[in-house]
N, C-alpha and C positions, 0 to 999 in steps of 0.2 A: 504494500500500500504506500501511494505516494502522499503525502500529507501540503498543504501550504498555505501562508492569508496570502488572499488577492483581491484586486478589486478593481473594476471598471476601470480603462482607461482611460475614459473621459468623464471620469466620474467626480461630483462635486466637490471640490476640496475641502480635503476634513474629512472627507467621508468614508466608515467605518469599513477597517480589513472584514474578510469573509473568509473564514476557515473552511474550505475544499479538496476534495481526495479526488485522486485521478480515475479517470476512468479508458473502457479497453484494452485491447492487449498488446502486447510488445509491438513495435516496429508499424502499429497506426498510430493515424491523428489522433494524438490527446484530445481529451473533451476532461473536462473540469466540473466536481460534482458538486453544487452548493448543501452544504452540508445541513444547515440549520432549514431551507425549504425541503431536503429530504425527510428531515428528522419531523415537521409539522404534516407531513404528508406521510408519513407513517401513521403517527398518532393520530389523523386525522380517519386512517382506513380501520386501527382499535387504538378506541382509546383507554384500554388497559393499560399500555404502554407507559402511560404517564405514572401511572400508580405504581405499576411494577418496576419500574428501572429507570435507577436513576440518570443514567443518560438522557434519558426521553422527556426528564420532566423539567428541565428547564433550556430557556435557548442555547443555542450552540452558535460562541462569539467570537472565540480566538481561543489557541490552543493554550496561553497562559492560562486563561481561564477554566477550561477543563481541565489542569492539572490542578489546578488551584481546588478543584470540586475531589482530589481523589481519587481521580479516571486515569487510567491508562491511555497511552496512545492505541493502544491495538482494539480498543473497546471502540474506537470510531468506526472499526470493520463492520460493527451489527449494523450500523444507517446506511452505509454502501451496500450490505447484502442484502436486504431490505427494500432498497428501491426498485423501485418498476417504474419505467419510461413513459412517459405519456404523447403519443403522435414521436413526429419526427424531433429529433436532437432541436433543431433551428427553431422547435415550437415551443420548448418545453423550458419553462422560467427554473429550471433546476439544476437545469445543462448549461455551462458556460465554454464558450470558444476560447483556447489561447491566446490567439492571436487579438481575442477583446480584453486582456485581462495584465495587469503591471501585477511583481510579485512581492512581498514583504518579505523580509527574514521569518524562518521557518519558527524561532519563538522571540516575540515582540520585545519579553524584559526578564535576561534569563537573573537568575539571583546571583551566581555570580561565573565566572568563565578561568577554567585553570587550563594552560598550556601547558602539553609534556615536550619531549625532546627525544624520539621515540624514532631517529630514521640513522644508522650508524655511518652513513654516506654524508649527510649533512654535518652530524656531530664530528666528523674525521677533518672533513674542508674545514669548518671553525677552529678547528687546534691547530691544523697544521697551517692555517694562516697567519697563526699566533706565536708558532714555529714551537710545541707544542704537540702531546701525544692525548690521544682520547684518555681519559683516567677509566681505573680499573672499576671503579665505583660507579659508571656511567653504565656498566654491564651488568649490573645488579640491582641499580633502583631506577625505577621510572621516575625523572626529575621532572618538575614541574616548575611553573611560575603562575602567579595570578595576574591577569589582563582588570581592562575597563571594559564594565556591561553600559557605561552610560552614552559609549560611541557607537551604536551595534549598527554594521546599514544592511542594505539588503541588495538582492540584486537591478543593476542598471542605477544606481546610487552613488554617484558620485563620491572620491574623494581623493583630497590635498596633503602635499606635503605641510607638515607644521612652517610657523612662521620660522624660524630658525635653522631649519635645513632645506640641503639642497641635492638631498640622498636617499629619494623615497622609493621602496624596494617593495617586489608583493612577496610571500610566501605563501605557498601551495600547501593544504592541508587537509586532512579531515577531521569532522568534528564530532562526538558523538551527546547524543540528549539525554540525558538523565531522566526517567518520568516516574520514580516510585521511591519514598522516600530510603536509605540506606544507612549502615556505620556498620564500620567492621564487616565489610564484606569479602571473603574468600575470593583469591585470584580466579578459582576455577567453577566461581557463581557470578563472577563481576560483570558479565557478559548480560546477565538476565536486567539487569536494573535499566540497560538502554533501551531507550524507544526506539530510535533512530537517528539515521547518521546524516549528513551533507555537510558540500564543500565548503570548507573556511581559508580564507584570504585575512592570513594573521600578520595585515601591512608594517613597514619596518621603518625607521628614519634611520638611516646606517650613521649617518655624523654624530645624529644626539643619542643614538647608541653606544656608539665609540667613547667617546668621552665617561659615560655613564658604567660601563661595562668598568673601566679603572677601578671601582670603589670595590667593584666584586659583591654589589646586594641585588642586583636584577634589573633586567629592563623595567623604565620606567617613561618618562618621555618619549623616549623611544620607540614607544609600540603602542602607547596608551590613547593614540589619536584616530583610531578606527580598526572595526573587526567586521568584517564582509564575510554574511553566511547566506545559503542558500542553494540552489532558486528554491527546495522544498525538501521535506523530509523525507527519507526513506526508512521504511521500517526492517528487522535485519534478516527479516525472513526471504524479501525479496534479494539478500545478495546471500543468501547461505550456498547457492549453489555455485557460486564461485569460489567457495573455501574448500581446501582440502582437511583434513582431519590433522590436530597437531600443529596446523600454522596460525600466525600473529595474525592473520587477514585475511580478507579476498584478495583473489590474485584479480586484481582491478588496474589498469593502467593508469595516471595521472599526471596530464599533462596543462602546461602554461601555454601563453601566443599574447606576446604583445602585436600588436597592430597586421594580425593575420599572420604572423611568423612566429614558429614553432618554437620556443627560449626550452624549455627544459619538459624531461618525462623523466617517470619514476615507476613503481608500483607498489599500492599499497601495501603487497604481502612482502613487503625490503621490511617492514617493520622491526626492531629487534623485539618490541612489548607489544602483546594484545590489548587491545581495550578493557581486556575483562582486569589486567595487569595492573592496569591505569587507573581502573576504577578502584580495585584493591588499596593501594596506593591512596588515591585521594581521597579514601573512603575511611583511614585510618586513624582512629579515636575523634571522629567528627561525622556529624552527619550531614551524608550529599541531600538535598532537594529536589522534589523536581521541577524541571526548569534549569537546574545547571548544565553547563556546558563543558564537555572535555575535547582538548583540542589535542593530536595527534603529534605537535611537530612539523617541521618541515621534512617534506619526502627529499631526497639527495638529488642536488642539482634544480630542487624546486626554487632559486629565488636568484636572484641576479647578482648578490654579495658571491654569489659562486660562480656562475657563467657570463655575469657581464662582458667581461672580455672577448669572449668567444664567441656571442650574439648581439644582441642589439648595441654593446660597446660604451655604454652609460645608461645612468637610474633613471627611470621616470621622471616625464615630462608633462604640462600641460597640453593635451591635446592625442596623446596615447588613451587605445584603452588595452586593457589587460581581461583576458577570459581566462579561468580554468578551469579544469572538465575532471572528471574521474569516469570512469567507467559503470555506470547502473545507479550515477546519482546527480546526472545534467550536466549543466554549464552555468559559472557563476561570471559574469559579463559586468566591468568596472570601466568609467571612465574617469581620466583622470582631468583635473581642471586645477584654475587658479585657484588658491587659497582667500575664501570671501573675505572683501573687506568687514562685514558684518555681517553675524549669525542672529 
């Protein structure tokens, strides 16, 4: 199941995201299911429904919100299996067109966003640029750091280098959603707590990282000025068939393209940690939420502090945009622009 808010493309500003599951099968046109007209059009054919399940009994607004009620993400399945089609797609106020539809980030206001470091291709270029061997201790804990939820964009959402750099970098990642509350969970249960996954774009300012890395306490400026997730969630069921038995991931390809030119590819199963790893890890004497966000790392070779040289030859500019794609979870499509005089 594909999960995501969207809404009208020409629709009135301000006007409220709409939590939608995809619909069809691989390799057609997407069609977009509005969730909350499926779920009144249920209730309306019994209205037991309301009585009996709590899904049913109240609207369905955004996915913070259903987690916020207790709900799983996979409990969205009952209104998708549940619907029945009325006339043709074109007629039926439940069915939305892509191509009619801008996309939000898959969760609007997670509580709060920790990134691992979880790709040994990546971790090796950052030492060895520092001239500098991977530490032994990188092979035994999934490190992490905590970002800013208050910059979150989405996809086709703009964004700028801070005012003080001129070394704005994307990094390729995946992200995974927390949707059931956690602590102390086992590495080889950690897996179960995710809803679902999609791409994150955990952008970088390399100069005010630089500077900032010296102290040795974490990105902070550096990274805290935007975090690009999307186009929509996937849930894990639909990439389990990409996993072998025994590995960190799906064997899923993940690649970058600044301005239609291919910069860097990875795959996700390069991972040295599984998620479920991660989750252990972050999950340790603290309880996860849902709505948090675990972010993967950069995959090796996913960002330009590494291949600059070799491809497009300098960081992000005004007027660049940057896509990244994974395999069985979209394309997250970024333009980059001036830094507004006023927000």
């Amino acid at each position: 199941m594909k999960i995501a808010h969207a809404r009208e493309r020409h629709a009135a500003a301000g006007a409220p995201w709409r939590l939608v599951a995809a619909l069809g099968a691989e390799g057609l046109p997407v069609t977009w299911l509005d969730l909350e007209v499926a779920r009144r059009r249920a209730v309306a054919a019994d209205p037991n429904l309301a009585h009996d399940r709590l899904l049913h009994r109240q609207p369905v607004t955004t996915l913070d919100d259903h987690l916020s009620r207790g709900l799983r993400i996979e409990a969205l399945a009952e209104i998708v299996d549940r619907f029945v089609p009325r006339g043709e797609p074109a007629d039926d106020d439940a069915i939305l067109d892509v191509d009619d539809l801008v996309f939000g980030p898959p969760i609007l206001r997670p509580p709060s966003l920790r990134d691992f470091y979880a790709f040994e291709g990546h971790v090796r270029t950052m030492w060895e640029r520092r001239g500098g061997e991977v530490p032994e201790t990188w092979y035994r804990l999934p490190i992490f750091y905590f970002s800013n939820v208050s910059e979150i964009r989405g996809p086709d959402e703009p964004v700028w280098a801070p005012a003080a750099s001129s070394e704005l970098d994307y990094e390729l990642e995946v992200a995974a959603l927390i949707d059931t509350p956690v602590v102390d969970l086992a590495e080889e249960r950690g897996e179960e707590a995710i809803g679902g996954y999609t791409i994150f774009n955990d952008w970088s300012a390399r100069d005010l990282q630089r500077e900032e890395t010296v102290v040795r306490l974490g990105p902070a400026k550096g990274k805290d000025f935007a975090s690009s997730f999307g186009p929509w969630l996937v849930t894990p069921d639909e990439l389990a068939a990409a996993r072998a038995p025994g590995t960190t991931g799906p064997d899923l390809a993940m690649t970058a393209e600044v301005n239609g030119v291919e910069t860097s590819r990875g795959r996700w199963s390069d991972a040295q940690f599984s998620f479920g790893a991660m989750v252990a890890r972050a999950s340790a004497d603290v309880r996860l939420r849902p709505g948090d966000l675990l972010g993967s790392g950069t995959v090796g070779t996913g960002c330009l502090l590494e291949i600059k040289d070799s491809t497009l030859g300098r960081y992000l500019q005004p007027g660049d945009e940057v896509v990244l794609r994974v395999d069985g979870l979209g394309e997250l499509r970024t333009p980059i622009v001036q830094r507004p005089a006023r927000r």
